[in-house]
C-alpha positions in Angstrom: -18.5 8.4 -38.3 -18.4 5.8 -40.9 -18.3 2.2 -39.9 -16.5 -0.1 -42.3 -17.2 -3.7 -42.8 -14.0 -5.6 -43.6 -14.7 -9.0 -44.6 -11.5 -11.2 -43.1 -11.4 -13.3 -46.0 -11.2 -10.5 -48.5 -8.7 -8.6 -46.6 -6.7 -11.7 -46.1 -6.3 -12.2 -50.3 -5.7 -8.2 -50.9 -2.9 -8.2 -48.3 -1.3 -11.5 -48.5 -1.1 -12.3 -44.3 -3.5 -13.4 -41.4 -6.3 -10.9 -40.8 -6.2 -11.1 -37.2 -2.9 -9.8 -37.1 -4.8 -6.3 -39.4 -7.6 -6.5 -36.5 -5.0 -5.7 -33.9 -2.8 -3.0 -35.6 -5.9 -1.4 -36.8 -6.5 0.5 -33.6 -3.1 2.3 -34.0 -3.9 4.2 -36.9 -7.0 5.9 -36.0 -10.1 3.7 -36.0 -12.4 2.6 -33.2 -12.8 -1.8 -33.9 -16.7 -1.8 -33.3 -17.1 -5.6 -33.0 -15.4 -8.6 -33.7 -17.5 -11.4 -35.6 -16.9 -14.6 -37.5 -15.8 -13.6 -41.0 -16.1 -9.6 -40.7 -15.1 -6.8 -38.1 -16.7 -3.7 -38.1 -14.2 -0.6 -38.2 -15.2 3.2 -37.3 -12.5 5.3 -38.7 -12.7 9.2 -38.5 -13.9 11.7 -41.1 -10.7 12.4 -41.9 -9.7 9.8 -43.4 -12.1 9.0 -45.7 -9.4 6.6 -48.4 -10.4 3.9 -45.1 -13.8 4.0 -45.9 -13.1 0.6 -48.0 -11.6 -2.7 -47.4 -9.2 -2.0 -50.5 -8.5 1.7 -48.9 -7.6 -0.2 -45.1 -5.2 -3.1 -47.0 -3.6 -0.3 -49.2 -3.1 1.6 -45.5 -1.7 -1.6 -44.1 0.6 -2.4 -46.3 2.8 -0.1 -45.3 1.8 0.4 -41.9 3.3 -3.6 -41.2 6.1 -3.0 -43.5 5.1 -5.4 -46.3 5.3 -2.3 -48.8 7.8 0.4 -48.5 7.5 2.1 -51.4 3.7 3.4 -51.6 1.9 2.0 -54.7 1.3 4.5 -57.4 -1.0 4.1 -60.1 -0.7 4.9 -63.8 -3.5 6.5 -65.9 -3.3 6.1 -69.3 -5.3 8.3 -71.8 -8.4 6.7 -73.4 -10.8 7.7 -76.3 -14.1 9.1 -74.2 -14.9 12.3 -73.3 -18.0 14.2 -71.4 -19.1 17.1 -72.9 -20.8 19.6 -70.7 -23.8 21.9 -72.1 -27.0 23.1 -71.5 -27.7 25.1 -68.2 -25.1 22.5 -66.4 -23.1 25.7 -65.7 -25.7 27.1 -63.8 -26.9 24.0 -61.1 -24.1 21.5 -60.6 -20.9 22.7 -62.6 -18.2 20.3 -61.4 -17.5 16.9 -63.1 -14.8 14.3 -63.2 -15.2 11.3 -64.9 -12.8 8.2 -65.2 -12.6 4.7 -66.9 -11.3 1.6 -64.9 -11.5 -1.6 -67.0 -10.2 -5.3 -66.3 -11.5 -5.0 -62.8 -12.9 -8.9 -61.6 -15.8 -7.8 -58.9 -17.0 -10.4 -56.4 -20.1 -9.9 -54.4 -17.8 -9.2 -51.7 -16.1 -6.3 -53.9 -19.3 -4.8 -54.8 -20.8 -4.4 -51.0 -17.3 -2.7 -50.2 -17.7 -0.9 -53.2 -21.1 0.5 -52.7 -20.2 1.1 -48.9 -17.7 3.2 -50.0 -19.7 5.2 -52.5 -22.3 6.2 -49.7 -19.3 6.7 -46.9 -17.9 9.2 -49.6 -21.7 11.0 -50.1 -21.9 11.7 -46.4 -18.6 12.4 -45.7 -16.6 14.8 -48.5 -20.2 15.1 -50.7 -21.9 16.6 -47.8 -24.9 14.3 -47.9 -24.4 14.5 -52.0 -24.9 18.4 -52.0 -20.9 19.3 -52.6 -19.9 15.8 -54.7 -22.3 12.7 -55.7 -20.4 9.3 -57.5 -22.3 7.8 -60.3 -20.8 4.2 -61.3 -21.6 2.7 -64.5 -21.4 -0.5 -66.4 -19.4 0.9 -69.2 -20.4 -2.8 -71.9 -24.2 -1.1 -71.9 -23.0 2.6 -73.0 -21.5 4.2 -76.2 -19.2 7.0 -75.6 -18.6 10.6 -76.0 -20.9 11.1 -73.5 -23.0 14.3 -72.8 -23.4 15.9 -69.4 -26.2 19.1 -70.0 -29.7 19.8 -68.1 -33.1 18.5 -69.6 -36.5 19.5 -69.0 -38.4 17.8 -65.9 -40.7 15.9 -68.2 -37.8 13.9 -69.8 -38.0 10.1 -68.8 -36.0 6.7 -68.2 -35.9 4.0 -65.7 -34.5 4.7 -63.2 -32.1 2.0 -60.4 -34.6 -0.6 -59.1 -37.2 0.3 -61.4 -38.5 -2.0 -64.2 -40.5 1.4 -66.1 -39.7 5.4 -67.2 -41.0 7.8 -65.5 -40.0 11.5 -65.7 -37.5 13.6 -63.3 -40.4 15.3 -61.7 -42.0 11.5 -60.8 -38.6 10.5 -59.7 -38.3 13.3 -56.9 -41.6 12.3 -56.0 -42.0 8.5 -55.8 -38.2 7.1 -55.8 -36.6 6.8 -52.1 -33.9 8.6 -53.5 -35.7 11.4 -55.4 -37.6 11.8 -52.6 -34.6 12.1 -49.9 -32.4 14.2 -52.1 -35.1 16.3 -54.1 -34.3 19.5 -51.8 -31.1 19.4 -54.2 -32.8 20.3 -57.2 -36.0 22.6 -55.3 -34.9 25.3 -56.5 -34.1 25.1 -60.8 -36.4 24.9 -63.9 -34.3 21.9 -65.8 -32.3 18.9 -64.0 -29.1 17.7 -64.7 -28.9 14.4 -66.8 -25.6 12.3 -68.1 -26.4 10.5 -71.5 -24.1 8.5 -73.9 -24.2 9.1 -78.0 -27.1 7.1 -78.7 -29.0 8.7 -76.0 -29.0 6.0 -73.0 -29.1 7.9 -69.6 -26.4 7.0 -67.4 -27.5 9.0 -64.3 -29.5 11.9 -63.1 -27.4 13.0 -60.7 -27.2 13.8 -57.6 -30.2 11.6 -57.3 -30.4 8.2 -59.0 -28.6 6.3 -61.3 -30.1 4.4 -64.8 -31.1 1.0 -64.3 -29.2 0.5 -68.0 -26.3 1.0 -66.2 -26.7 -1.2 -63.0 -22.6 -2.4 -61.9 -23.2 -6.8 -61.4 -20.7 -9.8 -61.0 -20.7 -9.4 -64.7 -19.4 -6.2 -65.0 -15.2 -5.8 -66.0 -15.3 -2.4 -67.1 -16.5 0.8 -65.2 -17.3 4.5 -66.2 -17.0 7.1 -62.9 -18.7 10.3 -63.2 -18.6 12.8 -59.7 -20.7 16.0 -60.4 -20.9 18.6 -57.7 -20.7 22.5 -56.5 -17.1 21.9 -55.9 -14.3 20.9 -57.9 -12.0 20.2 -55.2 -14.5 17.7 -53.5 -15.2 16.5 -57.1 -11.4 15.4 -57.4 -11.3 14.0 -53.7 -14.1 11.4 -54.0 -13.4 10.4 -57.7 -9.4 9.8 -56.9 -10.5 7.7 -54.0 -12.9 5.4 -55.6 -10.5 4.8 -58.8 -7.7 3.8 -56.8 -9.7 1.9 -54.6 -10.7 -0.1 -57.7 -7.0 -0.3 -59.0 -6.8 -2.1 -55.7 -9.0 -5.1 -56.9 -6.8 -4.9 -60.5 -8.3 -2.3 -62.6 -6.6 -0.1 -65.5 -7.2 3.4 -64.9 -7.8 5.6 -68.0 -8.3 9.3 -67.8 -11.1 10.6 -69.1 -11.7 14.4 -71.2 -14.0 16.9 -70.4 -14.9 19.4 -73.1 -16.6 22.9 -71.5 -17.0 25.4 -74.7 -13.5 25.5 -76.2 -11.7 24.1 -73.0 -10.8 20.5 -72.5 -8.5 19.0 -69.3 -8.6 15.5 -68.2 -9.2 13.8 -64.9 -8.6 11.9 -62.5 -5.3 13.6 -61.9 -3.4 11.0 -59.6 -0.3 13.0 -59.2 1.7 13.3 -55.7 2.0 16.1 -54.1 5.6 17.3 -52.8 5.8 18.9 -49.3 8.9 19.7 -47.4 9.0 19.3 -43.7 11.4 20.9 -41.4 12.7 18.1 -38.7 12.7 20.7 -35.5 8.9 21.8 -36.4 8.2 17.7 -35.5 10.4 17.4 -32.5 8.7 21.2 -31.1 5.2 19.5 -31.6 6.0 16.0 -30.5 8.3 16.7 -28.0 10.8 14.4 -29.1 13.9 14.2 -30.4 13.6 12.6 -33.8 16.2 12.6 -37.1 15.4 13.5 -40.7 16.0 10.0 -40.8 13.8 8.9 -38.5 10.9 11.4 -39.4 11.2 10.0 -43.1 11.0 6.5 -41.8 7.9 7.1 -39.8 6.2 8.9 -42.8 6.9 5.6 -45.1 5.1 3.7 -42.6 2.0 5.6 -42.8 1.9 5.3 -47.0 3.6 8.6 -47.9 6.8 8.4 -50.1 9.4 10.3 -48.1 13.3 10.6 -47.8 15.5 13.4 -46.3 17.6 15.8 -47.6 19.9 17.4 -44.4 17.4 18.7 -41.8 14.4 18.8 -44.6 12.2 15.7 -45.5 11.1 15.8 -48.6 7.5 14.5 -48.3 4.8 13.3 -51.6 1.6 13.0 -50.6 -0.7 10.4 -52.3 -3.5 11.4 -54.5 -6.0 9.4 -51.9 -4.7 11.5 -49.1 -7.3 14.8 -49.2 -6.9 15.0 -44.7 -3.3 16.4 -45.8 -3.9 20.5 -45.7 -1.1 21.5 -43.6 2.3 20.7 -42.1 0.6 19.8 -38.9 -1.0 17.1 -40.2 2.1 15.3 -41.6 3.5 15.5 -38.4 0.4 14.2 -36.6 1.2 10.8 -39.1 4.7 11.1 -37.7 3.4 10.6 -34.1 1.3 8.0 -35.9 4.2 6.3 -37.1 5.9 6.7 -34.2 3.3 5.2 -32.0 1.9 7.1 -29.3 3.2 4.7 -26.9 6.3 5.4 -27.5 5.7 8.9 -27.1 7.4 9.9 -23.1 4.7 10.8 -20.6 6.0 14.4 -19.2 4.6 16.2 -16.1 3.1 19.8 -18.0 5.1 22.7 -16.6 1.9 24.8 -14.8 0.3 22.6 -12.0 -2.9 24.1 -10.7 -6.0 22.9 -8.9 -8.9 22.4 -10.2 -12.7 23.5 -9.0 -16.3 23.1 -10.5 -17.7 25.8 -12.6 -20.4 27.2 -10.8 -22.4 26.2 -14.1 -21.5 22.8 -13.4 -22.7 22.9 -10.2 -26.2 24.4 -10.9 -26.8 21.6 -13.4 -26.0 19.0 -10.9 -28.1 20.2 -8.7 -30.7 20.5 -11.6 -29.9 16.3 -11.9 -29.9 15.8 -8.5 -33.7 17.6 -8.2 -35.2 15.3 -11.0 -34.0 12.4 -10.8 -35.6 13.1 -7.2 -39.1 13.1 -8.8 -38.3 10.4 -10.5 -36.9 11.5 -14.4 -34.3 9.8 -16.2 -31.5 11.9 -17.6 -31.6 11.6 -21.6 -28.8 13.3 -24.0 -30.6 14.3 -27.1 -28.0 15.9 -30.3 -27.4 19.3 -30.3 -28.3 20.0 -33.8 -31.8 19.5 -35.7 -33.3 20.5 -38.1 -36.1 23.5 -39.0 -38.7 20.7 -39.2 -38.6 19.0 -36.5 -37.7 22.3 -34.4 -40.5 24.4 -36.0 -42.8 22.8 -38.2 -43.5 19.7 -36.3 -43.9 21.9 -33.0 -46.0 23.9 -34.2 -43.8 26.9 -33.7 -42.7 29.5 -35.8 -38.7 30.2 -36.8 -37.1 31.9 -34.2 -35.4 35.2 -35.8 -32.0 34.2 -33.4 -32.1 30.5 -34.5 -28.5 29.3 -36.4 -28.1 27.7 -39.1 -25.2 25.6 -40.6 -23.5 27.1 -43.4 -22.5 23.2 -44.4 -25.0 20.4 -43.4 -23.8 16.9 -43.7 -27.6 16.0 -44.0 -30.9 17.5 -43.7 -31.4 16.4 -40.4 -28.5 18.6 -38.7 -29.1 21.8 -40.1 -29.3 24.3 -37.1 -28.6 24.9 -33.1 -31.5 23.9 -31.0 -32.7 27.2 -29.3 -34.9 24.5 -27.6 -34.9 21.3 -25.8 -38.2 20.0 -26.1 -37.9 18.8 -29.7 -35.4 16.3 -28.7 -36.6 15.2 -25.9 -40.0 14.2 -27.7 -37.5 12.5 -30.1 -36.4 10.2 -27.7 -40.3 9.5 -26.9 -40.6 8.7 -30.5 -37.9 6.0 -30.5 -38.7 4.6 -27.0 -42.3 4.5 -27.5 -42.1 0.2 -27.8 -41.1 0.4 -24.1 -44.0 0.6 -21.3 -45.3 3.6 -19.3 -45.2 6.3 -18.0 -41.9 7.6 -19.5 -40.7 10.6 -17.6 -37.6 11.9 -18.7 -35.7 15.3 -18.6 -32.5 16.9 -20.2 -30.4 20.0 -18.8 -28.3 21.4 -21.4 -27.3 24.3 -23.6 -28.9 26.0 -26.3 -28.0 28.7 -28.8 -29.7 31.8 -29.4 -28.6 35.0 -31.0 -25.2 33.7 -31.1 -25.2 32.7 -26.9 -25.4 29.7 -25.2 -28.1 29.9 -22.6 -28.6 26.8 -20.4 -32.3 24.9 -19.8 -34.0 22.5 -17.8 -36.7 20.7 -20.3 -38.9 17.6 -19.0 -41.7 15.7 -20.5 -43.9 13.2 -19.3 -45.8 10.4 -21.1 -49.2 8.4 -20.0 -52.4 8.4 -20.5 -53.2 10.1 -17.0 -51.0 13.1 -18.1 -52.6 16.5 -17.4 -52.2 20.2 -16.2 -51.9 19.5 -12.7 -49.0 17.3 -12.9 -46.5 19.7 -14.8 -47.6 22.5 -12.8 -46.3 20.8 -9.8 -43.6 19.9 -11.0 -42.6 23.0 -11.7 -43.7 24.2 -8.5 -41.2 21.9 -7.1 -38.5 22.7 -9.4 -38.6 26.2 -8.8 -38.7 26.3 -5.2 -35.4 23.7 -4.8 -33.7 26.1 -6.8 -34.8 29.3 -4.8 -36.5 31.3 -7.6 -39.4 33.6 -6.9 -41.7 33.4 -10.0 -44.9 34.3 -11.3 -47.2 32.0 -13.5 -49.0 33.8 -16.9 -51.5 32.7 -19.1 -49.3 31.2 -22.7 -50.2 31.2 -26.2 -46.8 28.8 -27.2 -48.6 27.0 -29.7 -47.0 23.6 -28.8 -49.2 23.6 -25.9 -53.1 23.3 -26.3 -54.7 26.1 -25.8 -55.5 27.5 -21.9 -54.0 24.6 -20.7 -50.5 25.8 -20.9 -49.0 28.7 -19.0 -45.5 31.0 -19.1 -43.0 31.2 -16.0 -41.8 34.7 -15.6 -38.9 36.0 -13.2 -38.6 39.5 -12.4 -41.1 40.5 -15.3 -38.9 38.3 -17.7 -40.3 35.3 -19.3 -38.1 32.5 -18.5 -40.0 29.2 -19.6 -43.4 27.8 -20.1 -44.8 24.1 -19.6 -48.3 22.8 -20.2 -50.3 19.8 -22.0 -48.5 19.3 -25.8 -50.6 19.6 -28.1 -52.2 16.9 -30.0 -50.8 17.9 -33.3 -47.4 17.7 -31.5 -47.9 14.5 -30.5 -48.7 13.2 -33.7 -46.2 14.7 -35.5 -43.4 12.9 -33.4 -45.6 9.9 -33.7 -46.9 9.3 -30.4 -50.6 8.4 -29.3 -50.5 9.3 -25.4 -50.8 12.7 -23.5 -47.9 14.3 -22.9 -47.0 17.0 -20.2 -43.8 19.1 -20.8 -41.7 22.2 -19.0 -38.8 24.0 -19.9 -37.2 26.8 -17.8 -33.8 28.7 -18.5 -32.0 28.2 -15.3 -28.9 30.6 -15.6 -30.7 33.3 -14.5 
């Protein structure tokens, strides 16, 4: 999740009252306070709230939350003379844009970190790690609108942010950070996407890398936005957050048109959207007893505009506010409001007893057995990626391995069906500590669609052999009662004859061995390593 630096001095001139007194209400609208320091605290908020990803988004919030503003703020957008116009194969790689002008905006160095934190919060959070929306901002004093947003051939050049020279799109994916992290985005089209003004000046090749023509300084007073992506309403979410995050600090919004063929419509579109909320579907799911009244107060608190008409509350939901997609969720900002303090504790109406899974029991007796031979637990992610899984283990892809229809990055993109990949991850960050490191993990993985639960260990030194891992899981098996057989392996992880398979009643349950070399390497290690790993829920 996110973690937001607000700078006290900052938030103290947006809202107008002592920062410490934002510190300690903070907690009570969702967010985790991180730490405390001299002129900052660091804020973790959840992903669903992505409009207090920014010190301008968390003053806005507060505002109403302390009662200093009970009318939400709403924010004009006046009509202004630039266009986009879309063309080339745009249709066909990244179709979505919205685009708006914010001008008379006074930036500090202060308002620049916050906004450039909140440019990357938005990437990871509703772009998806750029893939679904990217944000481009742009020093509008260096451009000449109508600009054109259409797809170029690789070889086209410019300069790219933080470089002084041209070089083409192909070069970019290949030698910028950014081309490089991002070029999966483009693997897969003959001609890139490319945002230029009238006389030809790029302004971005998104979703990778802005111009260096275009590079937003102390200087700057006037800003063109441009969000492309695969999805308009992502698109619309990230660009109506970062425009009224900038109205925060002053700025004039002006809507921009965008011209596709003989069609033309205008963003951003900062209107409020009307709910109605019935009063006895928030008492049923709160468990209180709350008036019209009372739920439209609590609403007001949390930034909505809301009054009652009889048993209905009438309910417009800010632009900003994308984590509104059901009645639920208005009633959870009731609660909110409410404060869950002041919600009444209740005995629940079933009482039973409870006992410990009998998986639960297996894998503490799993702990209890290697800590015994002296392993420290270790809690590697569930999700990885094909790389690191396959590739760097030398292994190929499973045919019952899952993969994540959405991604937030390319690290995360499947279910382990292993543990051994993560486990040599923690050996890779912990390698600046002494040895021998001997450390196990017993978990769940997911194959054809079922959760199946291992015991993985590995062992790092430079004595590391054969002999040891083999008594080990001598050891293991025989604490936990199993009658097993030990096979020749061909797991290519392993080097070769010094690795072997553990099979159960003729099934192959695990294998352990010396890793191989290769392995090693590739996780960026330089000592042996011995490793094991058994399914257990046999």
């Amino acid at each position: 999740m996110p973690v937001v630096s607000l700078y006290l001095d900052d938030l103290e001139k947006l809202l107008g009252v002592d920062p410490r007194l934002v510190v300690e209400r903070l907690p009570m609208i969702g967010s985790d306070v991180e730490r405390v320091l001299d002129d900052r605290v660091d804020v973790e908020f959840f992903p669903n709230r992505p409009d207090l990803y920014s010190v301008e988004g968390v003053a806005r919030a507060m505002r109403s939350f302390l009662g200093l503003e009970r009318v939400p703020r709403r924010y004009d957008v006046t009509r202004s003379r630039t266009s986009i116009t879309l063309g080339g194969k745009i249709d066909l790689i990244r179709p979505c844009i919205g685009c708006a002008v914010v001008r008379g905006v006074s930036l500090t160095s202060r308002s620049i970190e916050s906004l450039m934190s909140l440019q990357e919060s938005l990437h990871w959070s509703i772009g998806r790690d750029r893939k679904k929306a990217s944000i481009g901002l742009h020093d509008l004093s260096t451009l000449n609108p109508p600009f054109t947003y259409t797809t170029v051939s690789p070889e086209f050049a410019f300069t790219p942010l933080d470089f002084e020279e041209p070089i083409s799109l192909s070069e970019i994916l290949k030698v910028h950070p950014k081309g490089r992290r991002y070029a999966h985005l483009l693997s897969d089209v003959s001609e890139y996407p490319l945002i230029h003004d009238s006389t030809g000046h790029v302004l971005s090749f998104p979703p990778i890398i802005n111009s260096n023509l275009t590079r937003v300084s102390l200087n700057t007073t006037d800003l063109f936005l441009e969000v492309t992506g695969l999805e308009t309403p992502a698109v619309n979410r990230a660009l109506n957050i970062v425009v009224t995050a900038l109205a925060e600090r002053g700025g004039t919004i002006e809507a921009v048109e965008i011209r596709d063929n003989d069609q033309g419509f205008l963003t951003p579109d900062l209107s409020y959207q009307t709910r109605r909320l019935e009063t006895t579907e928030v008492n049923e799911l709160l468990g209180i007893t709350l008036t019209a009244e009372d739920v439209a107060e609590r609403l007001v608190r949390m930034g909505f505009d809301a009054h009652s008409e009889g048993e209905v509350v009438v309910v417009e939901v800010p632009p900003y506010r994308c984590d509104i997609l059901h009645h639920w969720d208005l009633v959870e900002d009731v609660a909110i409001g409410h404060g869950y303090e002041n919600l009444p504790a209740k005995r629940p109406h079933t009482f039973t007893i409870g006992s410990e899974h009998e998986r639960s029991t297996l894998q503490s007796l799993v702990r209890e057995i290697m800590i015994g031979f002296g392993y420290l637990e270790v809690m590697p992610f569930t999700l990885t990626s094909e790389k690191v899984h396959f590739e760097w283990m030398r292994r190929q892809r499973s045919e019952d391995a899952l993969s994540l229809e959405n991604p937030i990055s390319e690290e995360y993109t499947m279910l382990r069906t292993s543990l051994l990949p993560g486990l040599l991850k923690i050996l890779g960050a912990n390698k600046h500590h002494e040895l021998p490191q001997k450390v196990f993990e017993v978990g769940e993985v997911v194959a054809g669609e079922k959760n199946h639960l291992h015991l993985a260990s590995l062992s790092i030194h430079p004595k590391a052999n054969y002999t040891e891992v083999r008594s080990l899981v001598d050891a293991v098996m025989r604490e936990l009662g199993y009658e097993y057989v030990i096979t020749d392996s061909d797991d290519p992880a392993y080097i070769p004859h010094r690795s072997a398979e553990i099979s159960v009643n003729s099934i192959v349950v695990g294998g352990f061995g010396e890793v191989h070399p290769e392995v090693i390497q590739n996780f960026d290690l330089e000592n042996p390593i011995v490793g094991m790993e058994i399914k257990i829920d046999l």
